[in-house]
C-alpha positions in Angstrom: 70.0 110.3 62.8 71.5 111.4 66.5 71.1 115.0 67.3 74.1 116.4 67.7 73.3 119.5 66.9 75.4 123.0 68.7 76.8 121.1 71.0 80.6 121.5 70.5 82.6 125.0 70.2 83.4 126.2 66.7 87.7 126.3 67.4 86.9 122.3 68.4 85.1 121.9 65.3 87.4 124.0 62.8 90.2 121.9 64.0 88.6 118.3 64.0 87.3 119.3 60.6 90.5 120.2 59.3 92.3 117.3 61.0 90.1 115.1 59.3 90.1 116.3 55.2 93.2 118.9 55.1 95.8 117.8 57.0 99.0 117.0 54.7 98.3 120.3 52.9 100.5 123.3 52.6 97.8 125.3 50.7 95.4 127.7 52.8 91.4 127.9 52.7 90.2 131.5 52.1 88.4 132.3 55.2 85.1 132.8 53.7 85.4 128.8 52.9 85.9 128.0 56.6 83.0 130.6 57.5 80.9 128.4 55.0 82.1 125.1 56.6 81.5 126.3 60.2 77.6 127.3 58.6 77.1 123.7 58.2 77.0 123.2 62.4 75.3 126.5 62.7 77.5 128.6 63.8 77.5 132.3 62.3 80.1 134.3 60.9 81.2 136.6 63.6 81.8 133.6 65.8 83.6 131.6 63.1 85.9 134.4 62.5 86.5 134.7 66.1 87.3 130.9 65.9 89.7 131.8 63.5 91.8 134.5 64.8 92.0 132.5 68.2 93.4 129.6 67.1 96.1 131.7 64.7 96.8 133.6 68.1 97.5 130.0 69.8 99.6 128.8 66.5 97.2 126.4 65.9 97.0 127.9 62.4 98.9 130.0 60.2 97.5 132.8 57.9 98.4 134.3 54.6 96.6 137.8 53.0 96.3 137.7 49.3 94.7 141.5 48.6 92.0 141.7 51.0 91.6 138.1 51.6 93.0 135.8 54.8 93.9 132.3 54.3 94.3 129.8 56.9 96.2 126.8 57.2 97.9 124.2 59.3 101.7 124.9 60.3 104.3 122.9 59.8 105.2 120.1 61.8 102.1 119.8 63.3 100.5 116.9 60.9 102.8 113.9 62.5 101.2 115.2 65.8 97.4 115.0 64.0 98.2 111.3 62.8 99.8 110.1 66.1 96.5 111.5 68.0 94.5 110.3 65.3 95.5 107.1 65.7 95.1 107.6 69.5 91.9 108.3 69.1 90.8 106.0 66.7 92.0 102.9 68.8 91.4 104.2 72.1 89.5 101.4 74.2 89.4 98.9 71.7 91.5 96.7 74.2 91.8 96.7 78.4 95.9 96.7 79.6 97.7 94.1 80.9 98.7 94.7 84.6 101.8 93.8 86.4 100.0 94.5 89.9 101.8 97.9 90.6 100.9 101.3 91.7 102.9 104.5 90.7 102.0 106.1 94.3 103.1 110.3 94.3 102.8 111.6 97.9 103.4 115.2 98.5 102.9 118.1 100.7 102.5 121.1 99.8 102.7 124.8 102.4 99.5 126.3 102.5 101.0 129.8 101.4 101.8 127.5 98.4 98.0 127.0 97.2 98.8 127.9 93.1 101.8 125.4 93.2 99.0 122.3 95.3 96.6 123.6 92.7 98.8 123.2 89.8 100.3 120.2 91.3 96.9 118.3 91.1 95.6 119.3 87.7 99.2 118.0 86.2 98.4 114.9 88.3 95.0 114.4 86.5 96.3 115.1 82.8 99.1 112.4 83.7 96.4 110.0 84.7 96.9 110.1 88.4 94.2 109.9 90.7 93.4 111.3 94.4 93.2 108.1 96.8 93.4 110.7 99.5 94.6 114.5 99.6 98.2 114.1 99.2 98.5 110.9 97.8 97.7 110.1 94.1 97.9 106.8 92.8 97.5 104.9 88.6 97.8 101.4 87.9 100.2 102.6 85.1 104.2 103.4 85.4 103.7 107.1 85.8 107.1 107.3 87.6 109.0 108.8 85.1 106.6 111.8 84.3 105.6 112.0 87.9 109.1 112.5 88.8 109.9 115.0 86.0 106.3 116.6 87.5 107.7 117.2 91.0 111.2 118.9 89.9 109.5 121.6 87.4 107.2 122.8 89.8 109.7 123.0 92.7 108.1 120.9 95.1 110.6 119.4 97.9 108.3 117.5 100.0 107.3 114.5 97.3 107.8 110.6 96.7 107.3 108.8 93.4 106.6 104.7 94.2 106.5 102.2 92.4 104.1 99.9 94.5 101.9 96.8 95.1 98.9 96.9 97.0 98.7 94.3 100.6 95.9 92.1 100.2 93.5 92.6 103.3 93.8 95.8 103.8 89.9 97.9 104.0 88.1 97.2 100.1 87.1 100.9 100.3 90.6 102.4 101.2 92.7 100.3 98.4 93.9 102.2 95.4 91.4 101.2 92.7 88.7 103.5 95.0 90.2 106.6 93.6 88.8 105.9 90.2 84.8 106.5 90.2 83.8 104.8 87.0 79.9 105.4 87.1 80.0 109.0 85.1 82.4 107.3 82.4 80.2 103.9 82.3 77.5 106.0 81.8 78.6 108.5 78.9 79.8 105.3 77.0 76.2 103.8 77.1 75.2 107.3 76.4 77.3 107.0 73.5 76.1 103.7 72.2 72.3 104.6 72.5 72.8 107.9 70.3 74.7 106.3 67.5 73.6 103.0 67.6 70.9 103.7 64.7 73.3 105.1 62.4 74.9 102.0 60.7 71.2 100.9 60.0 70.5 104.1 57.7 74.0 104.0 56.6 73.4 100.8 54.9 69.6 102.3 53.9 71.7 105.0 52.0 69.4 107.6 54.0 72.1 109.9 54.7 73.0 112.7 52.5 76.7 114.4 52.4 75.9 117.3 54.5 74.4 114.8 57.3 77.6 112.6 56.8 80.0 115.8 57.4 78.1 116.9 60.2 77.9 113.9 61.9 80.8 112.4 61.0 82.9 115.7 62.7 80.2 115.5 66.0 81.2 111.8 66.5 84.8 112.9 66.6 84.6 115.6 68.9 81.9 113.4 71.1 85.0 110.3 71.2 88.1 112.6 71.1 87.0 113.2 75.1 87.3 110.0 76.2 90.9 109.1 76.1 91.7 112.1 78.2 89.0 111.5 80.5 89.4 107.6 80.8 92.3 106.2 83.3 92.3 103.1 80.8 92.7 101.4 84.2 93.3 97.1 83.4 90.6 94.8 82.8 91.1 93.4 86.5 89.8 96.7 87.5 86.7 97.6 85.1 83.1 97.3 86.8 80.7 94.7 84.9 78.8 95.6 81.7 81.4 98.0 81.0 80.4 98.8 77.2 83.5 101.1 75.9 84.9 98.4 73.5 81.1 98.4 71.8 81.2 102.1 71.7 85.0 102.0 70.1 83.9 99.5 67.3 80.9 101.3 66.8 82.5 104.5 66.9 84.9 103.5 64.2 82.5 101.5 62.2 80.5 105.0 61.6 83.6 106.9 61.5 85.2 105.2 58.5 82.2 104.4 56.6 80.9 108.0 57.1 84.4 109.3 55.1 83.6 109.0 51.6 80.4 111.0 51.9 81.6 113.5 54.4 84.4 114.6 52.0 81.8 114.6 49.4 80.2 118.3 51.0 83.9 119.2 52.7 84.4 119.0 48.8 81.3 120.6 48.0 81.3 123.7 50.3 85.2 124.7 49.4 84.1 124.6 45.7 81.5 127.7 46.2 84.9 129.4 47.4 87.7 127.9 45.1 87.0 124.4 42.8 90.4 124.6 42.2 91.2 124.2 46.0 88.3 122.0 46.8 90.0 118.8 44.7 92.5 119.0 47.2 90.5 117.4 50.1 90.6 114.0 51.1 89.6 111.8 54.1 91.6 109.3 56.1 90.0 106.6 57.5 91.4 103.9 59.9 93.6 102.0 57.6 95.3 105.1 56.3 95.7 106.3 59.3 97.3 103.3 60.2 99.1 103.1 57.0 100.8 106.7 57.4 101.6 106.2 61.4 103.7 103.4 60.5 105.3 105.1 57.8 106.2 108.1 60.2 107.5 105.6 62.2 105.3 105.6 65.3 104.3 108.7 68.0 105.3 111.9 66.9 104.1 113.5 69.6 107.1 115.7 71.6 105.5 118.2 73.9 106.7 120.9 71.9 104.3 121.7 69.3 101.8 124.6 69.5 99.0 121.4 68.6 100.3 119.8 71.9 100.7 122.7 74.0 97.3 123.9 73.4 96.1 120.3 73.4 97.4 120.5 77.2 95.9 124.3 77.9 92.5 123.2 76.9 92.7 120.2 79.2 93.7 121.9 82.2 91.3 124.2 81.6 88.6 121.7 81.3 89.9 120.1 84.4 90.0 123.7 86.2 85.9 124.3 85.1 84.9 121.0 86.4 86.7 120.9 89.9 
């Protein structure tokens, strides 16, 4: 089994766990049931509660008192969202993109008494999928135009050009556009990815994993693949260095992921029955046919921008990208 032990952040759990078993549900989980759940990845009480009360303060969930007791649940509207990023997630890299040949370019400049706005300016630019070919010019292999554009207007900046480009052949290899992409650090977290799972499917089919391994694991691998469609450019085939392995890691990724979802509801199932049994026959798991089965019956993406899922979806990533630069 991989050891995946304490390494992701208890609101980044919470969240993935109920994404993956509650989602659909207008009924809350007494907190003491999410306390218990959060036990199962070590994490103590204080530090669950905290989780808790943080994401209610971010509207990620809503809360109900009955006596002395708080309930937690998901608010409305925000289960489309979950399916359309499920599905993201779930068939993420499965596939490279066709390429037409053409560059969104965005060239800007930026005062220096303006550093917040350049600062701002270039962490949009990365969540987009833009990358830095040089200081003030930013460059994807995807038709960015329309968001880079929209980009440009809300933070005020005067001095900028969107382009819709293609590059001249002979030009110097190291100064073309696909040098702003360094693909090493990804290449290497996808065979990182591969070499801690790989083993799974083997003890799967051994029946040596037990419900509370399954849950566990199952919720690690997500949080371990949710990072890699918002760190990968999903630049075209064309593009991608040799022995790239991220479709292996996809259909291995979703080979564990569905077949862990019976037993991983099993314990969800389990833990919410020391709390309520009444509550705990509510849980379910979606693997990737349902999830399939319900995006099409929401009739594709139902992702807007204007959810408190997708806002703080956004926050966290431009944090991320704020810790790492």
């Amino acid at each position: 089994m991989p050891d995946t032990s304490q390494r992701a952040e208890p609101q980044l759990l919470l969240t993935s766990l109920l994404g993956d078993y509650w989602y659909w549900r207008d009924e809350h989980i007494p907190s003491a049931a999410l306390v218990r759940l959060l036990a199962e990845f070590g994490i103590g009480t204080d530090n669950a509660r905290a989780a808790m009360r943080r994401l209610a303060a971010k509207g990620l969930l809503t809360t109900s008192r009955r006596g002395r007791t708080t309930a937690y649940g998901i608010p409305p509207r925000t289960s489309g969202v979950i399916v359309s990023r499920t599905r993201r997630m779930l068939t993420f890299g499965a596939t490279a993109p066709d390429w037409d040949g053409q560059w969104t370019v965005v060239a800007f400049s930026v005062p220096e008494q303006e550093r917040e706005v350049r600062t701002a300016l270039r962490s949009r630019l990365r969540v987009l999928g833009l990358a830095a070919l040089y200081d003030g010019l930013w460059v994807s292999p995807r038709d960015l135009a329309e968001p880079a554009i929209a980009l440009l207007a809300e933070l005020g900046i005067e001095r900028g050009s969107v382009l819709r480009a293609a590059e001249v052949p002979g030009g110097p290899a190291a100064g073309g556009p696909a040098a702003a992409f360094d693909l090493e650090p990804l290449a290497r977290q996808y065979r990182e990815f591969v070499e801690r799972y790989e083993s799974l499917p083997a003890h799967l089919t051994a029946g040596r994993v037990s419900p509370a391994e399954a849950l566990r694991t199952r919720t690690e691998l997500r949080v371990d693949w949710r990072a890699f469609p918002e760190r990968d450019p999903d630049l075209p085939a064309v593009m991608l260095p040799p022995g790239w392995c991220r479709a292996e890691a996809q259909r291995l990724f979703l080979e564990i992921y569905d077949r862990l979802g019976p037993l991983a509801e099993l314990r969800f199932r389990q833990v919410l029955a020391e709390t309520d049994p009444e509550l705990a026959g509510l849980a379910s798991h979606h693997d990737s046919a349902r999830i399939a089965e319900l995006y099409a019956e929401l009739g594709g993406d139902q992702e807007h921008g204007d959810t408190p899922f997708e806002r703080a979806v956004r926050a966290r990533r431009l944090d991320d990208l704020r810790r790492g630069s």
